[in-house]
FIKOLZA-1660 file (N, C-alpha, C; in steps of 0.1 Angstrom, whole numbers, plus 5000, padded with zeros to 4 digits):
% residues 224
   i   px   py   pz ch aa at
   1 7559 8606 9532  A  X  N
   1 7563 8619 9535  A  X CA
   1 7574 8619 9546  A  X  C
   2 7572 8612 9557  A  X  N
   2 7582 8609 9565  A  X CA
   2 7597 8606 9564  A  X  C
   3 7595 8602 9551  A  X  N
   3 7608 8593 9547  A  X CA
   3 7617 8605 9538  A  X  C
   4 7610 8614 9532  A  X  N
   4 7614 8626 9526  A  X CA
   4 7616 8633 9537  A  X  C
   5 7609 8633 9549  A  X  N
   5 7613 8646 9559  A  X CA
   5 7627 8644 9565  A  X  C
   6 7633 8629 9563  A  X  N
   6 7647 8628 9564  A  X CA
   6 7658 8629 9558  A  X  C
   7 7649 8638 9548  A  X  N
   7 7666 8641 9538  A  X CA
   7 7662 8660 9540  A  X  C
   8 7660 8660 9548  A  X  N
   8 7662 8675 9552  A  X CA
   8 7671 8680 9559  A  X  C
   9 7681 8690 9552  A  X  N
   9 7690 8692 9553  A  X CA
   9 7705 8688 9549  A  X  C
  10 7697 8678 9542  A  X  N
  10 7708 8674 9530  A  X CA
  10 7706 8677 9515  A  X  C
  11 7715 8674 9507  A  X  N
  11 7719 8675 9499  A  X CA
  11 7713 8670 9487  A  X  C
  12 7701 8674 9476  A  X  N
  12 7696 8667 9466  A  X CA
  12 7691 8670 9453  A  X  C
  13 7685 8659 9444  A  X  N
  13 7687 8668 9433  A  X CA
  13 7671 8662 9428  A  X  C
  14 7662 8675 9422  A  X  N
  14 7645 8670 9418  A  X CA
  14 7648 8672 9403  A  X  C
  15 7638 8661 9401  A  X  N
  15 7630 8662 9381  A  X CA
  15 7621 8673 9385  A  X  C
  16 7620 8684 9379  A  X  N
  16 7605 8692 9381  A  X CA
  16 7599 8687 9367  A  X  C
  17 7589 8687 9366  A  X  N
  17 7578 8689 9353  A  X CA
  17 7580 8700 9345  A  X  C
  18 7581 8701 9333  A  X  N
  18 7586 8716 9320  A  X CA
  18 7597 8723 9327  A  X  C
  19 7606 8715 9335  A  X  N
  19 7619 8719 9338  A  X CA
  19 7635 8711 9330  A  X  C
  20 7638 8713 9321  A  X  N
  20 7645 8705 9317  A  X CA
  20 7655 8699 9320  A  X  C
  21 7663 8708 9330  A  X  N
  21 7671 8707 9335  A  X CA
  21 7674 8700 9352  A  X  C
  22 7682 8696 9358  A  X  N
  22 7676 8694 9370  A  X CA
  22 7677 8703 9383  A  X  C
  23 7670 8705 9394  A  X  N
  23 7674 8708 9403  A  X CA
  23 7680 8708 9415  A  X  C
  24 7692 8716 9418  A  X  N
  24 7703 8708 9429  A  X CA
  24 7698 8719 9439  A  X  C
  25 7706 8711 9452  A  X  N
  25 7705 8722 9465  A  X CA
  25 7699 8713 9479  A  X  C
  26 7701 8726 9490  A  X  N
  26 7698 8712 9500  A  X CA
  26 7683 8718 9501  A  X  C
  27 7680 8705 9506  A  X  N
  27 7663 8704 9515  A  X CA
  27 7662 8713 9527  A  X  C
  28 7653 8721 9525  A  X  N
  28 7652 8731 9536  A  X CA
  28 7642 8728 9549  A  X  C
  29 7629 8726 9542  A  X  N
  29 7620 8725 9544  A  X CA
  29 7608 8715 9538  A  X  C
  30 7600 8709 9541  A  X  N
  30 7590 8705 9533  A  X CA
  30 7574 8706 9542  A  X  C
  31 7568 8707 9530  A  X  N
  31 7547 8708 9535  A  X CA
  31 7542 8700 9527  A  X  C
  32 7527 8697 9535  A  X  N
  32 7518 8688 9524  A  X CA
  32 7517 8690 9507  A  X  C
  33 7529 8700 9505  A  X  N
  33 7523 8708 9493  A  X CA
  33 7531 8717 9485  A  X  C
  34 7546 8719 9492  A  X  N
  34 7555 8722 9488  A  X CA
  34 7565 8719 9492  A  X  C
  35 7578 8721 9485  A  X  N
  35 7590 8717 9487  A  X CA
  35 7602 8733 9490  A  X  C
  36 7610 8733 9497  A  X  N
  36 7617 8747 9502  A  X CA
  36 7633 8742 9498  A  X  C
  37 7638 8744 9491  A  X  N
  37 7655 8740 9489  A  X CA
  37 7661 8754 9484  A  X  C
  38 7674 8751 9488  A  X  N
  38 7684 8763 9488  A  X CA
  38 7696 8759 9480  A  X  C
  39 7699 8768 9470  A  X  N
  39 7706 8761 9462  A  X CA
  39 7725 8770 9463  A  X  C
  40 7724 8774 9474  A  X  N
  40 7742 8779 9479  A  X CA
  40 7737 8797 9476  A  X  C
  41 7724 8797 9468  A  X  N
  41 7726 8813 9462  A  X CA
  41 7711 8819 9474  A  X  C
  42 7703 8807 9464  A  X  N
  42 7690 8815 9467  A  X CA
  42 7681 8804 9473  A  X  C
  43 7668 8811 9480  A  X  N
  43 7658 8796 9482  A  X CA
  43 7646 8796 9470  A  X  C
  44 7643 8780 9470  A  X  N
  44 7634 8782 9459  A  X CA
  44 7624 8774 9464  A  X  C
  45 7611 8779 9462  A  X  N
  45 7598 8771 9469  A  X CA
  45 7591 8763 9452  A  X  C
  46 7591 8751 9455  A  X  N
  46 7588 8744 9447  A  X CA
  46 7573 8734 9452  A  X  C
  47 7563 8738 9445  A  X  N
  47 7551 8732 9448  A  X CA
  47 7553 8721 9440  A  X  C
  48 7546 8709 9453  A  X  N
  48 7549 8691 9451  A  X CA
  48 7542 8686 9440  A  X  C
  49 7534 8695 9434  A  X  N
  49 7524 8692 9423  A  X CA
  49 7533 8687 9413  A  X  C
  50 7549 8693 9405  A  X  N
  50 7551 8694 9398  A  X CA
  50 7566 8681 9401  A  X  C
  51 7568 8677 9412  A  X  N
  51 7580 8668 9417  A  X CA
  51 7578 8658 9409  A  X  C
  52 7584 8651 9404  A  X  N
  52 7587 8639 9397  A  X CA
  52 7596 8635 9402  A  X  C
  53 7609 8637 9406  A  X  N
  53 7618 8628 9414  A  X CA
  53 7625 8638 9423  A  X  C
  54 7626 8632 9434  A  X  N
  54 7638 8636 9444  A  X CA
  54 7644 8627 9446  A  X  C
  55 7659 8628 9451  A  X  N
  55 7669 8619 9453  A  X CA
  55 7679 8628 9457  A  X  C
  56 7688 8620 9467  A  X  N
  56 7700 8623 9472  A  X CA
  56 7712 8628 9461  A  X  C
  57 7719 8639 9462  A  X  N
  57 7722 8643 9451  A  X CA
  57 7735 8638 9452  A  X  C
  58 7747 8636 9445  A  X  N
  58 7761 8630 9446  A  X CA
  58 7765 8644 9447  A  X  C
  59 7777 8643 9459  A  X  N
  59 7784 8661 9461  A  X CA
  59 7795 8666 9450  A  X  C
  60 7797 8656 9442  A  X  N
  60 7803 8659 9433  A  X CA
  60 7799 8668 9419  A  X  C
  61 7788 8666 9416  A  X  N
  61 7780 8675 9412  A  X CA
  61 7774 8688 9417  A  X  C
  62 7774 8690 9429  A  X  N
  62 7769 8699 9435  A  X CA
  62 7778 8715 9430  A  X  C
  63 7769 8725 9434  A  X  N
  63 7781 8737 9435  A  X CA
  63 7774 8744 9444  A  X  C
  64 7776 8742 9456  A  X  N
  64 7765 8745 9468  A  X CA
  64 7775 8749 9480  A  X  C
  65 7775 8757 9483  A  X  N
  65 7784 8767 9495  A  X CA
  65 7785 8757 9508  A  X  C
  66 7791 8750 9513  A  X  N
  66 7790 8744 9523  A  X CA
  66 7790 8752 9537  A  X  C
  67 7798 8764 9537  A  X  N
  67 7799 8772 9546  A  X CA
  67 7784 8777 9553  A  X  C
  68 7772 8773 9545  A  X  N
  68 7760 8784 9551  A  X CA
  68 7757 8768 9555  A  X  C
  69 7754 8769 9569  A  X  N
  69 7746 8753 9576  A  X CA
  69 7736 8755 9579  A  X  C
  70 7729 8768 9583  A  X  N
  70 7712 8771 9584  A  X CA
  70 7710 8782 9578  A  X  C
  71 7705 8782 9564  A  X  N
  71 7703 8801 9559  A  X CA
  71 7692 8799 9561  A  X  C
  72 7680 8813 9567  A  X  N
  72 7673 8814 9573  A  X CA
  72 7664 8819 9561  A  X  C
  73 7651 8813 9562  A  X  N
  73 7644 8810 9548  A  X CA
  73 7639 8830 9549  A  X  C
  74 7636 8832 9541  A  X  N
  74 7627 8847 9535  A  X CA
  74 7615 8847 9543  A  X  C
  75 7607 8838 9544  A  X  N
  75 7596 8844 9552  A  X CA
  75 7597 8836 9564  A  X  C
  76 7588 8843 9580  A  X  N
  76 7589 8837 9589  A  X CA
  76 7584 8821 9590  A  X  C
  77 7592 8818 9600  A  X  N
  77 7593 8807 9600  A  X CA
  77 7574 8799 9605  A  X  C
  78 7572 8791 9604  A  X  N
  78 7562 8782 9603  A  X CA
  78 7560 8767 9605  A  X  C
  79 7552 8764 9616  A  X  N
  79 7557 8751 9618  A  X CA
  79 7554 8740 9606  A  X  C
  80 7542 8746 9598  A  X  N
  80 7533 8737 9585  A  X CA
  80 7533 8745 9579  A  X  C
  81 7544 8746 9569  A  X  N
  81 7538 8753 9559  A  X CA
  81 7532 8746 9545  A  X  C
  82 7526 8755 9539  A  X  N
  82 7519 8751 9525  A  X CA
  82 7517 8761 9514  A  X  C
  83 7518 8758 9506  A  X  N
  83 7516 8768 9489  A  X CA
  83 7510 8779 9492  A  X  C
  84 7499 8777 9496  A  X  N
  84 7494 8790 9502  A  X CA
  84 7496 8803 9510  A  X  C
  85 7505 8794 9520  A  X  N
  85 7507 8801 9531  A  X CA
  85 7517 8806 9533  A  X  C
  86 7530 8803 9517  A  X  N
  86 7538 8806 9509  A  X CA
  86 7536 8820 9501  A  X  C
  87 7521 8818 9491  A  X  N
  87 7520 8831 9487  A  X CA
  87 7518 8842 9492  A  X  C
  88 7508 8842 9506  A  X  N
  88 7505 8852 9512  A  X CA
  88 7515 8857 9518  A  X  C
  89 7528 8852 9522  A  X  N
  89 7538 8854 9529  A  X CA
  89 7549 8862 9515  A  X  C
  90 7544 8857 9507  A  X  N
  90 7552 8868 9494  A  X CA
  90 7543 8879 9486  A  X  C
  91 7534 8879 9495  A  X  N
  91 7529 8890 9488  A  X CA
  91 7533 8904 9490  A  X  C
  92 7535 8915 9481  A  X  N
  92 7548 8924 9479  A  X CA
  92 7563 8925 9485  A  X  C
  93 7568 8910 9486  A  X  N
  93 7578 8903 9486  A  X CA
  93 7586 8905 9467  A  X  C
  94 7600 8913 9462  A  X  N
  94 7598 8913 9453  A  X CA
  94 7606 8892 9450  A  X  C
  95 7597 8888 9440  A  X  N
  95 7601 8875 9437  A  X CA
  95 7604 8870 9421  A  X  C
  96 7609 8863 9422  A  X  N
  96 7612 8850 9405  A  X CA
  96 7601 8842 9403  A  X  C
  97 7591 8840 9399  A  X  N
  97 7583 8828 9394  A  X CA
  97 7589 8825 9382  A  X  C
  98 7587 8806 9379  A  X  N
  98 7587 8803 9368  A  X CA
  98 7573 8794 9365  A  X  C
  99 7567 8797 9354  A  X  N
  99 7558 8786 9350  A  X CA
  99 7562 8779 9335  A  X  C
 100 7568 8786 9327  A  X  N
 100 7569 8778 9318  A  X CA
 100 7577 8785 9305  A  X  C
 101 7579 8778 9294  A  X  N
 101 7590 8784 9282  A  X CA
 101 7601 8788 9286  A  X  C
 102 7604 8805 9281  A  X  N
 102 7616 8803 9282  A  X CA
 102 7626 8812 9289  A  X  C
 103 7618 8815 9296  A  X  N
 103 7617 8831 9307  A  X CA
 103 7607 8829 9322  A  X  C
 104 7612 8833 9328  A  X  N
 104 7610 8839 9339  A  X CA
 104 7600 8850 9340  A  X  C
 105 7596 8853 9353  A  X  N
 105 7591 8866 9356  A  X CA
 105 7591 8874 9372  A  X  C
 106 7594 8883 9368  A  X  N
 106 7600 8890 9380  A  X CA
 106 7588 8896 9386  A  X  C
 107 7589 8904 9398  A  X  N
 107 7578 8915 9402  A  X CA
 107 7572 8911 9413  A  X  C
 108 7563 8910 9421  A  X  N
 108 7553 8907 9430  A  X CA
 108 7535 8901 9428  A  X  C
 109 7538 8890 9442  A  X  N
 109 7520 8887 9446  A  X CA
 109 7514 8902 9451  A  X  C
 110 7503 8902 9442  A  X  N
 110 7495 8913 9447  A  X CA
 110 7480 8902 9452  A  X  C
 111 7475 8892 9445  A  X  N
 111 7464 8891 9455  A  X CA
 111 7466 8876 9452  A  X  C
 112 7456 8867 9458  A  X  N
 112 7452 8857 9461  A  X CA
 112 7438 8852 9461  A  X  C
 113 7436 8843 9449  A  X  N
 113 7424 8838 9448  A  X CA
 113 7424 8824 9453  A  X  C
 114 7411 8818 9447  A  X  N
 114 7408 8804 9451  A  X CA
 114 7418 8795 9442  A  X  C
 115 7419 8797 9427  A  X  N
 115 7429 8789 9424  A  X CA
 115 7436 8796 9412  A  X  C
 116 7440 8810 9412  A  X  N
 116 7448 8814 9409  A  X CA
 116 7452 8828 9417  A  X  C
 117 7464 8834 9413  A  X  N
 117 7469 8846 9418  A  X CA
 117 7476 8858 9405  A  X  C
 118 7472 8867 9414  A  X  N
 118 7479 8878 9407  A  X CA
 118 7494 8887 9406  A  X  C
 119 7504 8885 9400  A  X  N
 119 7516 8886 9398  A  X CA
 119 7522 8901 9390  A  X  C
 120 7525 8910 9397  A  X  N
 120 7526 8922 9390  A  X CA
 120 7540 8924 9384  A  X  C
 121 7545 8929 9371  A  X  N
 121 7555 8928 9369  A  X CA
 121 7558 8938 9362  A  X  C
 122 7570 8946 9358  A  X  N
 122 7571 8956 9352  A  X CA
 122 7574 8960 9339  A  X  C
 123 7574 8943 9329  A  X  N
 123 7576 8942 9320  A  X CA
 123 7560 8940 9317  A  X  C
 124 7555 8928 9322  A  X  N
 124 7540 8925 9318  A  X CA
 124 7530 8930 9324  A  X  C
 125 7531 8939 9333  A  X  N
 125 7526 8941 9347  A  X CA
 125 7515 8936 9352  A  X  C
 126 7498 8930 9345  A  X  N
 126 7491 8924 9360  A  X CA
 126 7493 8908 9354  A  X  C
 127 7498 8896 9361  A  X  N
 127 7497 8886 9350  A  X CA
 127 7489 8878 9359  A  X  C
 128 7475 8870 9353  A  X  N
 128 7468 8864 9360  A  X CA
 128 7473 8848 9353  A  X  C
 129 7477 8839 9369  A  X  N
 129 7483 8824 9366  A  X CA
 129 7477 8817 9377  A  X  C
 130 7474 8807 9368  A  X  N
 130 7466 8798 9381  A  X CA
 130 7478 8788 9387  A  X  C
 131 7470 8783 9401  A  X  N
 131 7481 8783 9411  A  X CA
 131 7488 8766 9408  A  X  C
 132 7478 8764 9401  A  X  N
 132 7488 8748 9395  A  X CA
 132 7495 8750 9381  A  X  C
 133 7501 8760 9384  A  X  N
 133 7511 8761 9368  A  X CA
 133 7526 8763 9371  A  X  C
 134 7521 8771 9388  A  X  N
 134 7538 8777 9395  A  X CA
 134 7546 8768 9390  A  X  C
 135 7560 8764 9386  A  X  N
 135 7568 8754 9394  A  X CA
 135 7576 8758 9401  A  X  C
 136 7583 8774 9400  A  X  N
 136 7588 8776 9415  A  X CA
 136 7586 8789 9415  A  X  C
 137 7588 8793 9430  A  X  N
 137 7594 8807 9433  A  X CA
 137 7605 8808 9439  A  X  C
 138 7610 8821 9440  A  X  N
 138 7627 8823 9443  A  X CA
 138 7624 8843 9450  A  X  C
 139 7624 8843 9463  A  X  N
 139 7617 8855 9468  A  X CA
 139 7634 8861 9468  A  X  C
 140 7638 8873 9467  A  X  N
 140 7647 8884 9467  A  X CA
 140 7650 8890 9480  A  X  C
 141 7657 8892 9485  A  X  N
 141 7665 8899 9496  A  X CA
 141 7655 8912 9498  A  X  C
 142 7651 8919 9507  A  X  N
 142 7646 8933 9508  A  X CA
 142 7649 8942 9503  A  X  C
 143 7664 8944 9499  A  X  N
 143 7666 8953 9493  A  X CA
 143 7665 8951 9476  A  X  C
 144 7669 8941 9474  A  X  N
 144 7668 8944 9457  A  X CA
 144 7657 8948 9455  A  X  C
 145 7653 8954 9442  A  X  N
 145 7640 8959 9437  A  X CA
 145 7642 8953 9419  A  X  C
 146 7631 8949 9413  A  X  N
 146 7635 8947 9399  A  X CA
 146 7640 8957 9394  A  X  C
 147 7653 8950 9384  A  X  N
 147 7657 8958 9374  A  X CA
 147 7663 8967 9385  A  X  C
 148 7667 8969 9395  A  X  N
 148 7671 8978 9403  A  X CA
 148 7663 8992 9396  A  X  C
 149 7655 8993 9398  A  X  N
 149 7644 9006 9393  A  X CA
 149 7640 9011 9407  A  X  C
 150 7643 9022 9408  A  X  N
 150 7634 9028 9426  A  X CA
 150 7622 9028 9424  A  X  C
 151 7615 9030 9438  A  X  N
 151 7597 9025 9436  A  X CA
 151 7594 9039 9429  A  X  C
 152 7596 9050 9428  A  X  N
 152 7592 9061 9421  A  X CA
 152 7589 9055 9406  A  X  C
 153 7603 9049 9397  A  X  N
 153 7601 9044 9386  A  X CA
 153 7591 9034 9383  A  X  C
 154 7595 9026 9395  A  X  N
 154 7583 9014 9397  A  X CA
 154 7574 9015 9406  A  X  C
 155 7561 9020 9408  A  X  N
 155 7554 9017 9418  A  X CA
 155 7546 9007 9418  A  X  C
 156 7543 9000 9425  A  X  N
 156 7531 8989 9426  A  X CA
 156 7522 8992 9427  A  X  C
 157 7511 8989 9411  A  X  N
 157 7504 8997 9407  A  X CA
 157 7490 8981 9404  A  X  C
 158 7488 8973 9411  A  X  N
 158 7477 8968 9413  A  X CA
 158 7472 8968 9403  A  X  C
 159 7462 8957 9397  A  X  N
 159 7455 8957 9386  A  X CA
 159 7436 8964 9388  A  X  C
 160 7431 8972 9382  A  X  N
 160 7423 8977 9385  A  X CA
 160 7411 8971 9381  A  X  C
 161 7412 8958 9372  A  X  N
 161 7402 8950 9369  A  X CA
 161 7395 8942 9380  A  X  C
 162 7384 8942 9385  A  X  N
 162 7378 8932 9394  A  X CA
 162 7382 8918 9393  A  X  C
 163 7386 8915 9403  A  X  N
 163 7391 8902 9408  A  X CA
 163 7381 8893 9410  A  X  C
 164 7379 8880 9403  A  X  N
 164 7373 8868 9406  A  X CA
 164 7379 8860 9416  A  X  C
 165 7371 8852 9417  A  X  N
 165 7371 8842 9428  A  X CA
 165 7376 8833 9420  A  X  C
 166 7376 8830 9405  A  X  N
 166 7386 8815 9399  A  X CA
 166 7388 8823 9387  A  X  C
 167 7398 8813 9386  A  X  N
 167 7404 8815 9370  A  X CA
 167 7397 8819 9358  A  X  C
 168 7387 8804 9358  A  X  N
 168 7379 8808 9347  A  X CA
 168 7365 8821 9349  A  X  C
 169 7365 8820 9359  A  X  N
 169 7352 8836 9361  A  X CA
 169 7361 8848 9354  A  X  C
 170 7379 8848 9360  A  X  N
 170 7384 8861 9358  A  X CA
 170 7382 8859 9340  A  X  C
 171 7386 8847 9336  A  X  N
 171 7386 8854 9319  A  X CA
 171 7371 8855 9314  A  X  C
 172 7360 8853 9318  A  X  N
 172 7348 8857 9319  A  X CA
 172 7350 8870 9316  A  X  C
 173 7354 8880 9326  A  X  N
 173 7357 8894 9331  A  X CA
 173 7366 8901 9318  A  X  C
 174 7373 8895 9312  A  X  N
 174 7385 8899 9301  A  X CA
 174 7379 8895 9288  A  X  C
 175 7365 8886 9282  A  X  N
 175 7362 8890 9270  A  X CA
 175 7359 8899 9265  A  X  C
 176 7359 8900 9254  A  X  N
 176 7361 8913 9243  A  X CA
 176 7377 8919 9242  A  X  C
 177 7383 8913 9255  A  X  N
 177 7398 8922 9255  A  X CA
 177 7409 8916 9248  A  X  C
 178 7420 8921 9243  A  X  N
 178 7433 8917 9242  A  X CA
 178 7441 8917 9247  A  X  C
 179 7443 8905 9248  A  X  N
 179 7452 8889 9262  A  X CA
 179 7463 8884 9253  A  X  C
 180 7473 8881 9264  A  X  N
 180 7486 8873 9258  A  X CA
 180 7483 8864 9270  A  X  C
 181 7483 8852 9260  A  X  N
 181 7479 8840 9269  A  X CA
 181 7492 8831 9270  A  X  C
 182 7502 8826 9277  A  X  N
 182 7515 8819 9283  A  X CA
 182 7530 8833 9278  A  X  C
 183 7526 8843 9283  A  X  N
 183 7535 8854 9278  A  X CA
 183 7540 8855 9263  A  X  C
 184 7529 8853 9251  A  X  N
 184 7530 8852 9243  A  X CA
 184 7540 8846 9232  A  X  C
 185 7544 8832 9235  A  X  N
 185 7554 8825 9237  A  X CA
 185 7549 8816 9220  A  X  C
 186 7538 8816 9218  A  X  N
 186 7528 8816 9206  A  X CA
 186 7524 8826 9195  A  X  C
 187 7524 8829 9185  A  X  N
 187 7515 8836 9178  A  X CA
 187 7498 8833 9176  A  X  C
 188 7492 8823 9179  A  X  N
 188 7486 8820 9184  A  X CA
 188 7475 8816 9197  A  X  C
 189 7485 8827 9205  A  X  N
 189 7479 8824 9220  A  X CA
 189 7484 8838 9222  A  X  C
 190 7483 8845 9212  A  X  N
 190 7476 8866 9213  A  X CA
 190 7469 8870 9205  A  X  C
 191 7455 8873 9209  A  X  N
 191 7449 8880 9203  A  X CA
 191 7433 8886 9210  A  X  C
 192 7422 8884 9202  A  X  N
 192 7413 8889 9212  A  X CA
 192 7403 8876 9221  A  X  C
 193 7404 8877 9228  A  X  N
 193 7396 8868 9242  A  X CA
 193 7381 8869 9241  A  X  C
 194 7373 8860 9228  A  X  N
 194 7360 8864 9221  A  X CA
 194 7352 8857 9232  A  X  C
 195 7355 8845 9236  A  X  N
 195 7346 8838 9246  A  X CA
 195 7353 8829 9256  A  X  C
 196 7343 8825 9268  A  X  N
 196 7353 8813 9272  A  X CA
 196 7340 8804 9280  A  X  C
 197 7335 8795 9276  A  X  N
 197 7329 8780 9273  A  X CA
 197 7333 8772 9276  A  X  C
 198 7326 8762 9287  A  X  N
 198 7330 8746 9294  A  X CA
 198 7342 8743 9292  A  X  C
 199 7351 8751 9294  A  X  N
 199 7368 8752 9299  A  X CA
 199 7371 8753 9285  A  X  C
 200 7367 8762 9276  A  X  N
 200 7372 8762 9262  A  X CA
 200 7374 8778 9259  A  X  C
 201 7386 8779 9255  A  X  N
 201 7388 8795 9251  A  X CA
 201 7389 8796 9237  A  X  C
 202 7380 8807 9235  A  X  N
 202 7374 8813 9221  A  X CA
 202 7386 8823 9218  A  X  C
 203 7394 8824 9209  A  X  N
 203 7411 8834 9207  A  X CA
 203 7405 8834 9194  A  X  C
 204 7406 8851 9187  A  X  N
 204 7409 8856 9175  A  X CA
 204 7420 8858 9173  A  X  C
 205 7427 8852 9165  A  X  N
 205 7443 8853 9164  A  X CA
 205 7445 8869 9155  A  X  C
 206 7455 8870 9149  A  X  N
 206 7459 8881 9144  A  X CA
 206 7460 8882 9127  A  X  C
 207 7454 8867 9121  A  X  N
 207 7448 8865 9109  A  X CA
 207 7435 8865 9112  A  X  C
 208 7428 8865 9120  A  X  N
 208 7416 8872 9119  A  X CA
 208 7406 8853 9119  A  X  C
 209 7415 8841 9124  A  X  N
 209 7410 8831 9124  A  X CA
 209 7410 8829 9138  A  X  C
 210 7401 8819 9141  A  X  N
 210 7396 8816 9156  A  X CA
 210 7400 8803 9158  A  X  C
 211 7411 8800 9174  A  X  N
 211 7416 8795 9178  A  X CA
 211 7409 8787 9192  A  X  C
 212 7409 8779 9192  A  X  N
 212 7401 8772 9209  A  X CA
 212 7413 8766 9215  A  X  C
 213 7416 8767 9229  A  X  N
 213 7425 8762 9237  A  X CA
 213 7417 8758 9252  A  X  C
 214 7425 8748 9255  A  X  N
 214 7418 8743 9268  A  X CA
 214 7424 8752 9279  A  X  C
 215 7412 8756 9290  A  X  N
 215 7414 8763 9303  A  X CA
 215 7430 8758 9310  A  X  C
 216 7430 8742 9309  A  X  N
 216 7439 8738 9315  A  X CA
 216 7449 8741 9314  A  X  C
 217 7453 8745 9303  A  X  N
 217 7468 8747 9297  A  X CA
 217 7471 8758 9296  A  X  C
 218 7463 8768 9299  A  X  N
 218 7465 8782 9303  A  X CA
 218 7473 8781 9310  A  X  C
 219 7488 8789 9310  A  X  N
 219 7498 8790 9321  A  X CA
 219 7498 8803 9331  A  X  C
 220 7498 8812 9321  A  X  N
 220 7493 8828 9323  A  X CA
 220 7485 8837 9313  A  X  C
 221 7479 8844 9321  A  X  N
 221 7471 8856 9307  A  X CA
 221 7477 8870 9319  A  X  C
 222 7475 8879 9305  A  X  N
 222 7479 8890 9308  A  X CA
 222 7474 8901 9297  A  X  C
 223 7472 8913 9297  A  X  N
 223 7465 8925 9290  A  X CA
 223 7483 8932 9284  A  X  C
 224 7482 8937 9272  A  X  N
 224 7495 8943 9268  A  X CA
 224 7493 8959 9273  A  X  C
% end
């Protein structure tokens, strides 16, 4: 860790995990647990779960503003920070998560569990994702608002379903319901949420056959 805390403030480029592409920008910051880089535009908090490579980036590749020498991260500053201490610091912060496929998702942390969080958005609006699926976030300036919508149009409207303490208790709480499970990125992985068993999810698909998927690979669920 030491040896990475000296390329801070330089210039580099990460493999993320289900990122295809790679990641440029400089090293801002780093925690036992996440990674802070700034990529000339925006900052992006990248939890270390998902790092497969860092390395010194060649500047020739780069397209990174050299003019900004300290941009001052979105939330206050911290001498240790960590994933966590990340989320709570974005909560009704409007932000970018990515977890997976082929889209993004905009909106806000509204709460904080043991090992997932709740993400409200104004397309999906309550989306429950557990917290080892993040691979990044990218928090917004104060002023923007999604979609540039005023809070009249958008209010932050909190999910009124009782909140568990884990993941798998919350989909406990959502059987019998109809769930889109990884933003419905599947036909497959929407339909009704019949059971959920020794980390096994019971899915009625929309032919009317029954689907099992492992807890693990749940990226996000969400109510239409």
């Amino acid at each position: 860790m030491l040896a990475m805390k000296a390329l801070i403030g330089k210039q580099v480029e990460l493999t993320i995990s289900g990122i295809k592409t790679k990641i440029q920008g400089k090293l801002i910051d780093l925690g036992s647990d996440i990674i802070v880089l700034h990529n000339g535009k925006k900052f992006l908090y990248i939890p270390l779960l998902h790092l497969q490579q860092l390395a010194l980036a060649e500047e020739t590749a780069l397209d990174y503003d050299n003019s900004i020498i300290h941009p001052e991260p979105p939330f206050e500053n911290q001498t240790d920070i960590s994933y966590r201490k990340i989320l709570m610091n974005a909560k009704g912060v409007f932000s970018e998560i990515y977890t997976s496929g082929n889209q993004s998702i905009h909106g806000y942390v509204t709460s904080i569990m043991n090992d997932f969080f709740v993400f409200y958005s104004p397309v999906f609006h309550a989306v429950y994702i557990p917290m080892q699926h993040l691979k990044y976030m990218i928090p917004y300036d104060s002023n923007v608002t999604p979609y540039s919508l005023t809070q009249e149009r958008f209010p932050l409207s909190p999910t009124t379903v009782t909140l568990a303490r884990t993941f798998d208790q919350q989909l406990k709480k959502l059987e019998g319901q109809f769930v889109i499970l990884d933003l419905g990125e599947h036909p497959n992985k929407i339909g009704q949420l019949k059971s959920i068993q020794n980390s096994l999810i019971e899915l009625i698909a929309a032919d009317g056959e029954t689907v099992f998927l492992h807890l693990d690979h749940i990226k996000t669920v969400h109510l239409p």
